[in-house]
N, C-alpha and C positions, 0 to 999 in steps of 0.2 A: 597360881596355876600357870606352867609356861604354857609357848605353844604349841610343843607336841601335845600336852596334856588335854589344851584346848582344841585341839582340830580331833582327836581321840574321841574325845566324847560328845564333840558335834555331829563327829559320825555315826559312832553307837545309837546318839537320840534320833536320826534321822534314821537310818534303818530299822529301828526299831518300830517305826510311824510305819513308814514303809510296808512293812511284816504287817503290821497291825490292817492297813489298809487294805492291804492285800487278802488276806488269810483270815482276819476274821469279818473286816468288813466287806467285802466282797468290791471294793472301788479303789483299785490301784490309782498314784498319781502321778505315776513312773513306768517306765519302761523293761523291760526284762536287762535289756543291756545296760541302763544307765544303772541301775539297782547293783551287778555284778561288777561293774567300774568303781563304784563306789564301795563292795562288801573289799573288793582285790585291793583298794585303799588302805581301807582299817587294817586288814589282812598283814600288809608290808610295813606299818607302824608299828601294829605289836610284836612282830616278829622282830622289831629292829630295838623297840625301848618294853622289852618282857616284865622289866620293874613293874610296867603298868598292867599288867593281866587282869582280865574280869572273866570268871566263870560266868557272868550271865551277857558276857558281848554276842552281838550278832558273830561274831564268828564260831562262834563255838555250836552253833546250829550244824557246820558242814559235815561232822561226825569226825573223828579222828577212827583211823584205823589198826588203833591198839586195841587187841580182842580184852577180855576180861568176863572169868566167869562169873557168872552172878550170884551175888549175896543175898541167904533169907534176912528180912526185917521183920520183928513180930510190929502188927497192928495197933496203932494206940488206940484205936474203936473200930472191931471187929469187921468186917465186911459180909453181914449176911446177907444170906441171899433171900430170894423173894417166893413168897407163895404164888403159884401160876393158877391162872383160872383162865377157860376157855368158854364161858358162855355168858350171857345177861342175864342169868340166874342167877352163878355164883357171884357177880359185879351184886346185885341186887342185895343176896346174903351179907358181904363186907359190908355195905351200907349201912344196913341194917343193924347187924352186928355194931359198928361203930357209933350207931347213935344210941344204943341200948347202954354201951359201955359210958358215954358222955353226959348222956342227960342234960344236954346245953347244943347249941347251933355249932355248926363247926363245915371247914370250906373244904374242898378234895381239889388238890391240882391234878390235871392231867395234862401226863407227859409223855413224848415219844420213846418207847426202848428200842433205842439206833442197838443194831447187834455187828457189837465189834467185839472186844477184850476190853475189860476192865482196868481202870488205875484209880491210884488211889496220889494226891501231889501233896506235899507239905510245903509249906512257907512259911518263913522268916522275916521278919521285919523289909516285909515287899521281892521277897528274892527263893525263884524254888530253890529249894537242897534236897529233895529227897523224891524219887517217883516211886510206886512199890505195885507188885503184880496185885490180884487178887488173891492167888496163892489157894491155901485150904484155908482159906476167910482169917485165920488165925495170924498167918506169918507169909509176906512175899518175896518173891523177888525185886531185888533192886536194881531197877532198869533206867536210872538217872541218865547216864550217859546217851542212851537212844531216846529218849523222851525230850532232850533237848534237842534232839535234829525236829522233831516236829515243827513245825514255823508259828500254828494255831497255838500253841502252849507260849504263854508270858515266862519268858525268864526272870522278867523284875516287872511290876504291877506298875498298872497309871493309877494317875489321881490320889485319892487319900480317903482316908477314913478307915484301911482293913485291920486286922486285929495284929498285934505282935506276930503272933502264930497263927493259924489254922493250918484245916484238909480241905479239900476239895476231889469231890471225885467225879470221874468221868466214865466217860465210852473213848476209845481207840477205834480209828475206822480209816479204811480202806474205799476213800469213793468209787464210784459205779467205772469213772471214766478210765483210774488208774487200776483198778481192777484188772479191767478189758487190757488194757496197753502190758502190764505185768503177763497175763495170762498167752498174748499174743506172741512175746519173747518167749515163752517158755514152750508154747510148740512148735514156732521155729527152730530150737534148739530138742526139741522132741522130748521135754523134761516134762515129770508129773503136770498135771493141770491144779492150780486153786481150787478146791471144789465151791469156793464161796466167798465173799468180800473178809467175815468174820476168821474164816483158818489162815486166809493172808495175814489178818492184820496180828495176827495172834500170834503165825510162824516168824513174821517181820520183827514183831518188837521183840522175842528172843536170839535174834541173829547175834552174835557175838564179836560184829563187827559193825560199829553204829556207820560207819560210811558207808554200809548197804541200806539198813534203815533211814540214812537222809536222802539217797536216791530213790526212795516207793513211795514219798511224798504222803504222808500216814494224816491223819485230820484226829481231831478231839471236839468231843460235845460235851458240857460239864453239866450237872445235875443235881449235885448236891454240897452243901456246906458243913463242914463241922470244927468245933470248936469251943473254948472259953468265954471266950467275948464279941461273940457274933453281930452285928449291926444293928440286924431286928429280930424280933419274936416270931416272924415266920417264915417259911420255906419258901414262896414265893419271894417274898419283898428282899431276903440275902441275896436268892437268883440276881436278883434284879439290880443290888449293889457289886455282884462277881460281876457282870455286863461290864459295867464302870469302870472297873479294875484291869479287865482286858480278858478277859477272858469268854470262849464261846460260849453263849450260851441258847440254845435253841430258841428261836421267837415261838415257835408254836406251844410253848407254856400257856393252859388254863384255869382260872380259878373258876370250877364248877361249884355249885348252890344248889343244886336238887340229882335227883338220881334221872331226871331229863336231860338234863343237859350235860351230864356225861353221858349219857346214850348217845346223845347228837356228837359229841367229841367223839367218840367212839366209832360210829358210823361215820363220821366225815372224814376222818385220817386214815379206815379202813379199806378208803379209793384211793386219796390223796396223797397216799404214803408213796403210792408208785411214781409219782414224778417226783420226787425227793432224787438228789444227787448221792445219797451212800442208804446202805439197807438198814430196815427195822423192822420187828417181827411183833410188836406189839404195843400197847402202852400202859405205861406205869400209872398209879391211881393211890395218892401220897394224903394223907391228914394235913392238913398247911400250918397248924399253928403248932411249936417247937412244945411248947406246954401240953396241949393236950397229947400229941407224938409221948413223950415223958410220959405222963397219964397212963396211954394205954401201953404201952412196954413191949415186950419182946415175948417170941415162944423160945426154944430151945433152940430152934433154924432160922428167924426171919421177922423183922418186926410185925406189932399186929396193927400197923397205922399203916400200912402200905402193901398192895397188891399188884402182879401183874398180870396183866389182861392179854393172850396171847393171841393175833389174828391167826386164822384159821390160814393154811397153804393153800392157797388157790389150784384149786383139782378142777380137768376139767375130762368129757369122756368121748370118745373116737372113735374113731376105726383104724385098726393094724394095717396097710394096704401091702405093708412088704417088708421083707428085712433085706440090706443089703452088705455086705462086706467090704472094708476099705484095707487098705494096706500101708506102713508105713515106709519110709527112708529104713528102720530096722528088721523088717519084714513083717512085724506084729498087724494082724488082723483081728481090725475094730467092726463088730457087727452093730448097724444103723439101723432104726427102726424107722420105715416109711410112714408116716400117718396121713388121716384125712388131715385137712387144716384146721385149725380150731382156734379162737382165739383165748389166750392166756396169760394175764398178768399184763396186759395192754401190747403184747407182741400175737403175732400168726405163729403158729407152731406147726411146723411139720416136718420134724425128724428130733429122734428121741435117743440118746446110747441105749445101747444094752451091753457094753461091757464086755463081756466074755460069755463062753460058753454054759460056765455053772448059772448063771444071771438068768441065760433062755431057760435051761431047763428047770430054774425052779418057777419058772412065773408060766410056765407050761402054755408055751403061745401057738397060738394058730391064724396063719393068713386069713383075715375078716373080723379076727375076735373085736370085741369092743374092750379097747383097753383104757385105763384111767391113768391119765398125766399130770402132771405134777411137777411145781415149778415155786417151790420155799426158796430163793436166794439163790439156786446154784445155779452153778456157769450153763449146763444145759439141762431142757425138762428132762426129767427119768418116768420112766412106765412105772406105776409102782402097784399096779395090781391089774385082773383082767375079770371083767363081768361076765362069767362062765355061763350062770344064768339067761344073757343074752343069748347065747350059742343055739343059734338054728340047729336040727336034724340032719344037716347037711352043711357039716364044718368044710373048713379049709383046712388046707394041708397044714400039718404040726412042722414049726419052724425047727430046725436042727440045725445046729452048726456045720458050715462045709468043711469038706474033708480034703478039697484041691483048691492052691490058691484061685480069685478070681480072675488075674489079671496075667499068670501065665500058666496055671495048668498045673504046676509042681505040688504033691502030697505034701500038703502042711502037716508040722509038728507039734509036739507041745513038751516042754522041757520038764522033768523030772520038778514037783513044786512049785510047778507056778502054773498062773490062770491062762495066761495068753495064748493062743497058739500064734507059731510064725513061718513064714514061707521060706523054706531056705535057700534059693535058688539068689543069690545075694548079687549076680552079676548079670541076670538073664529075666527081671522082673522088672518093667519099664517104673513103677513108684519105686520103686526101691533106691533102681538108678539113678531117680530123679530129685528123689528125696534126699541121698546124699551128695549131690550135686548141688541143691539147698542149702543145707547145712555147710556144706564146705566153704562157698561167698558169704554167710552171715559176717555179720560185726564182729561179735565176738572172735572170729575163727579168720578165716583170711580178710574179712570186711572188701570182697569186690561188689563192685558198682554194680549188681542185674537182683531184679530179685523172681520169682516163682513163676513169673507169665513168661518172665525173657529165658528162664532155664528151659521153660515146655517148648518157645521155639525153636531153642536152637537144636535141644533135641528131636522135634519131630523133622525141622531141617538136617539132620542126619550129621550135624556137627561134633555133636557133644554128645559120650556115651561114658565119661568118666571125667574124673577133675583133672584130668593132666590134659584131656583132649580142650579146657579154656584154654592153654596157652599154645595151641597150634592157631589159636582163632589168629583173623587177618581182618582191618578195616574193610576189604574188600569184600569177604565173604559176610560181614556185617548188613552193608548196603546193601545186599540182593536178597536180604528180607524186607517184609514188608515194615512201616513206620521207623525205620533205620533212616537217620541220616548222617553227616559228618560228625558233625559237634559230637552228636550219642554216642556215635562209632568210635571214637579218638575217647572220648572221655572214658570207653569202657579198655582202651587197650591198656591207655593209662594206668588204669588201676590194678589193672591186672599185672603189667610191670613195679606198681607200686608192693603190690602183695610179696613181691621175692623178699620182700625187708621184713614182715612179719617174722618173730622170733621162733624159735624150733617148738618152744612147750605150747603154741598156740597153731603151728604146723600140726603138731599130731593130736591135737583136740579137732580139728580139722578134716583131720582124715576118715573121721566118725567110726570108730573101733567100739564095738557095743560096749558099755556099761564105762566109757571110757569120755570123761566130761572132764570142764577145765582143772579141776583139783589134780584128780586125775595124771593128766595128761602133765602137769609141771610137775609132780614129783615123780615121774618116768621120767622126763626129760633133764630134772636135777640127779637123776642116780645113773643113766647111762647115757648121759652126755650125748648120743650123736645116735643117728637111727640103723647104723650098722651093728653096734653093741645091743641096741634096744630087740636087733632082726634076731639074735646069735645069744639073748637071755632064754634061761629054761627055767621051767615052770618053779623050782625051788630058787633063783635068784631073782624072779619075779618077784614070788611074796615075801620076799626079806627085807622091800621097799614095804616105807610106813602104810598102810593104811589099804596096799593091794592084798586081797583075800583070792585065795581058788578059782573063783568065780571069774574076778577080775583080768587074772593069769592065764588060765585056760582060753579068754576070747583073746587074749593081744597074740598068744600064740595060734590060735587058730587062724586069724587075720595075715601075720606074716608066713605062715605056712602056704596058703591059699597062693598059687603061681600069677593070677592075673594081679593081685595087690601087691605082689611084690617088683612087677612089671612097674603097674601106676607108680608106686613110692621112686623106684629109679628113676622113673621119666621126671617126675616133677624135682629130684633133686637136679640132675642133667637141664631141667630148665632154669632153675638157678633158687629150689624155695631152699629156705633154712631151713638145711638138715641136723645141725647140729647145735649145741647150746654156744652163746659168746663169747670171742675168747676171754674180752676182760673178764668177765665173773669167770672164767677157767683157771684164766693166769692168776687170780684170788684166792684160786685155791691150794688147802693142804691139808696134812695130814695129821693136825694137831691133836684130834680129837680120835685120832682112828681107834676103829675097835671099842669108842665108847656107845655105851647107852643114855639118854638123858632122856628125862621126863619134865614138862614143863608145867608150871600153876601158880596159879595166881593174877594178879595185874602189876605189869611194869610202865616205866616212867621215861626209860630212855628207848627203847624198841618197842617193835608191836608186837606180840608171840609168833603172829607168824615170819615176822623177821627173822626171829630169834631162831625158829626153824631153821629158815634157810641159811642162817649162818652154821648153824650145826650140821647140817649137811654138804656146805660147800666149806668146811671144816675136817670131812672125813667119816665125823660123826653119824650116828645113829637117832633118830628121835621116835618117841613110842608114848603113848597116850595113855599108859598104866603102868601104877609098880610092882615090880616082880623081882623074883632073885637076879635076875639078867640087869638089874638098873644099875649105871655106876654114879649118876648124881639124879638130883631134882635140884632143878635153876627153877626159884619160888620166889615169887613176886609176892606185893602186900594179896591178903586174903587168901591162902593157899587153902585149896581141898582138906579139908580135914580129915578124910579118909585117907588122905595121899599121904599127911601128916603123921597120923595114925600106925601104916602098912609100913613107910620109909625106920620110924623107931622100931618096928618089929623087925625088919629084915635091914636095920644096922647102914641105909643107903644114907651117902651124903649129901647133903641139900646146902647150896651156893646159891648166891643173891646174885644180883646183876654183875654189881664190882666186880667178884670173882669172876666169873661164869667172862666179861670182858679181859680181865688179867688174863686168863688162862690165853684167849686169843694174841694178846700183844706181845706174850712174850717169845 
């Protein structure tokens, strides 16, 4: 072994310790920095001697950003699911049942069901190759790529003793803290909310671009073993050799001995669960020894060695005191449920959504009613019924949706098919104002230094009534707020000078055009290059960009129509933001491909798909996400749609591999 080869894999061994300490043993013995000093190390080694590549190096946790759709895998041992049981009866029945079937002693582990998305990991001689969804218990997805950004998952096993091969299966989870941090970016950007730890962790690991999934920091609990040549003859004691091997595995594993002391497991983790760092909604209740499991077999859905125990949603009941109306940055008005306080779930509760209008009127509320709250994992309690029977003789008034905004007076709407209603008064409604004023200094969007307190000052100080009115701002007129001093002042003009270099497709994600987010806003900015073309498109050259629909078209024109948005967009060009797209990527383009259509599938090896996009477009070309008579190729990567496959031989389309699909461009 030379010495690259040797400093290579002194580094792998050491960041892998690292990972290990960190992630599953919860006692890092490093630093954040020195840890990222040292990954940017390995990083520049294999990048430099590729001969040496390992699919299971720490680097390969960072995610690459080649999409790739996902492959089904059928199951080598099926992934049923579980009979549920919600009370100490039917816990009682299983028992029972189970000793009838046995007629010998036999142990029951109890275990936590962390409720995330299921996997299923295969290994090789110490090294995963394969992760697979749950799927319909039969066949999954193959989600290998994102399952190695997770940090908690072993790419190659410690120790010794595991079998040639085995499975392992887990829970996928989204902890409590990344949840909140995930959830908090996404109303800043005013994007759907997570309803829950589990829909995250579930939308995350089919993202089609694992360098999203290694940024949401995802976690894994494992649970079960299968295989040929398993270690030991029971369920607990394999647990206990996966630990060894590296992998998480929950300590709070019990080997119960009487139908007591699963009660007590039961009840104990029924409080306990709530200071846990990521959700679970019940516990599992397993046969321990592999033979008797064998013995008692399967139904048609679910083995009969194992149940799961579901805890009840902690409900709790109140008093309605009020409903109130909030508005957003898009005008959309969210009606809030006042409550008594109450406590629930180990928090005070006192405000509940109600969503929309259809929401009040089917739960048919009245200011006083005693309503019942509820708080199973989601982001916020929901009212999910209302004790009618309490109802004095002398109700309160029936809650109805307003009919004029609250915050300026203007008759709200409600748009043909959809639930929300919203205030259209978009220039004269102080959240609205303020709210895209928000949006506009986010990270993502111009990234200026102020965040939500310093918008509401400057706007009640009478500075700021639009995003073009930041860059009139003056150090001076800074200072003569209150908690203003130099350093803040200066750091903020700073940035704000910083922002004219912000690129144009992140200018007009910026300028917060309803329905109009960063995908969005980069492929308006790849098809009409500059915001004058973008002002002078009509609604049929709109949707003849990829992926913009009616909907989409109809608001970019309604936004440039509107007189005072087209003021704002001049001022901030005249202050100096990028209006238009770069010229290098301009002066790169041509017209090689004009007039064509292309559909893309599969996974590629030298670009990421959506490279390959944007090469087709700053090409001339067309890209379209379906085949149709209109397609003139499909550029098909390994594992193409088989439908895609299928439709292309019927309508006679040509399908080109990377090679070509690059020839065409060099020549």
């Amino acid at each position: 072994m030379n010495e690259i080869e040797e400093k290579i894999k002194t580094l792998r061994d050491e960041l892998e310790q690292h990972n290990y300490n960190y992630y599953v043993l919860s006692s890092p013995t490093i630093s954040d920095y020195d840890f990222d000093i040292k990954l940017k190390e390995l990083q520049a080694l294999e990048e430099a001697h590729p001969e040496l590549a390992d699919p299971a190096s720490p680097t390969q946790r960072i995610g690459s950003d080649i999409s790739r759709e996902f492959v089904q895998i059928e199951h080598k041992y099926p992934m049923l699911s579980l009979g549920n049981t919600y009370s100490e009866e039917e816990v009682r029945d299983f028992y029972h049942r189970t000793m009838r079937s046995l007629h010998e002693p036999f142990e029951i582990t109890g275990e936590l069901k962390f409720d995330g998305t299921s996997i299923s990991l295969l290994y090789e001689h110490g090294r995963l190759i394969r992760a697979i969804t749950r799927g319909d218990g039969t066949r999954g997805d193959d989600v290998t790529a994102n399952v190695k950004t997770i940090r908690s998952i072993p790419l190659k096993l410690r120790g010794s003793g595991y079998p040639d091969e085995f499975e392992i299966r887990g829970e996928i989870l989204l902890p409590w803290a990344e949840f909140d941090r995930l959830n908090s970016e996404r109303e800043e950007q005013e994007e759907p909310l997570f309803a829950n730890p589990r829909n995250a962790a579930s939308g995350t690991l089919k993202q089609l671009n694992p360098a999203i999934v290694a940024s949401r920091k995802l976690d894994a609990y494992f649970y079960y073993l299968l295989g040929e040549d398993l270690p030991a003859q029971s369920h607990y004691e394999n647990l206990c050799h996966a630990r060894s091997w590296g992998f998480k595995i929950p300590g709070m594993i019990r080997k119960c001995h009487s139908l007591e002391e699963i009660f007590d497991y039961l009840s104990y983790w029924n409080i306990e669960r709530k200071n846990l760092p990521v959700a679970t909604d019940g516990v599992v209740l397993k046969v321990n020894s592999l033979l008797q499991q064998r013995n008692l077999g399967f139904t048609a859905k679910s083995p009969r060695w194992a149940i799961a125990y579901k805890f009840q949603a902690e409900q709790a009941a109140t008093r309605l005191n009020s409903v109130s109306f909030q508005v957003g940055r898009t005008g959309a008005v969210t009606p809030v449920a006042n409550l008594e306080p109450v406590l629930l779930s180990g928090t005070t509760v006192k405000r509940a959504s109600l969503h929309n209008a259809d929401i009040i009127e089917g739960l048919d509320l009245h200011t006083g009613d005693t309503v019942y709250v509820e708080k199973g994992g989601e982001i916020i309690p929901k009212i999910t019924g209302v004790d009618k029977d309490a109802r004095s003789t002398v109700m309160g008034n029936k809650v109805s949706f307003i009919k004029e905004c609250p915050e300026c007076g203007t008759p709200l709407i409600r748009p043909q098919g959809e639930a929300a209603h919203y205030c259209p008064n978009e220039s004269g409604c102080p959240p609205q104002i303020k709210g895209r004023i928000e949006h506009f200094v986010t990270r993502r969007a111009m990234d200026i230094n102020i965040g939500p307190e310093t918008v509401e000052d400057l706007y009640e100080a009478g500075y700021i009534r639009n995003p073009a009115d930041l860059y009139l701002l003056t150090e001076t007129d800074l200072l003569r707020l209150e908690r203003w001093a130099e350093k803040s002042a200066r750091n903020l003009m700073d940035s704000l000078e910083q922002s004219k270099a912000v690129p144009f497709e992140r200018v007009l994600y910026a300028l917060g055009i309803r329905y109009v987010g960063e995908t969005v806003a980069k492929r308006l900015a790849f098809a009409f290059q500059n915001i004058t073309n973008l002002k002078q498109a009509t609604l049929e050259t709109l949707t003849e960009v990829d992926e913009i629909g009616g909907r989409i078209a109809q608001s970019i024109l309604d936004y440039f129509n509107n007189e005072k948005n087209q003021v704002i967009t001049a001022r901030l060009e005249a202050y100096g933001l990028q209006m238009s797209m770069n010229e290098t990527i301009l002066a790169n383009r041509s017209e090689k491909l004009k007039d064509l259509t292309i559909v893309i599938s599969g996974t590629f090896l030298k670009h990421s798909r959506d490279e390959y996009k944007a090469m087709i477009e700053q090409h001339g070309g067309k890209n379209s996400g379906s085949v149709s008579g209109k397609t003139d190729y499909i550029l098909a990567g390994e594992n193409m749609g088989p439908a895609k496959l299928e439709k292309a031989a019927k309508l006679g389309v040509k399908i080109i591999n990377e090679e070509e699909f690059l020839n065409m461009l060099s020549e």
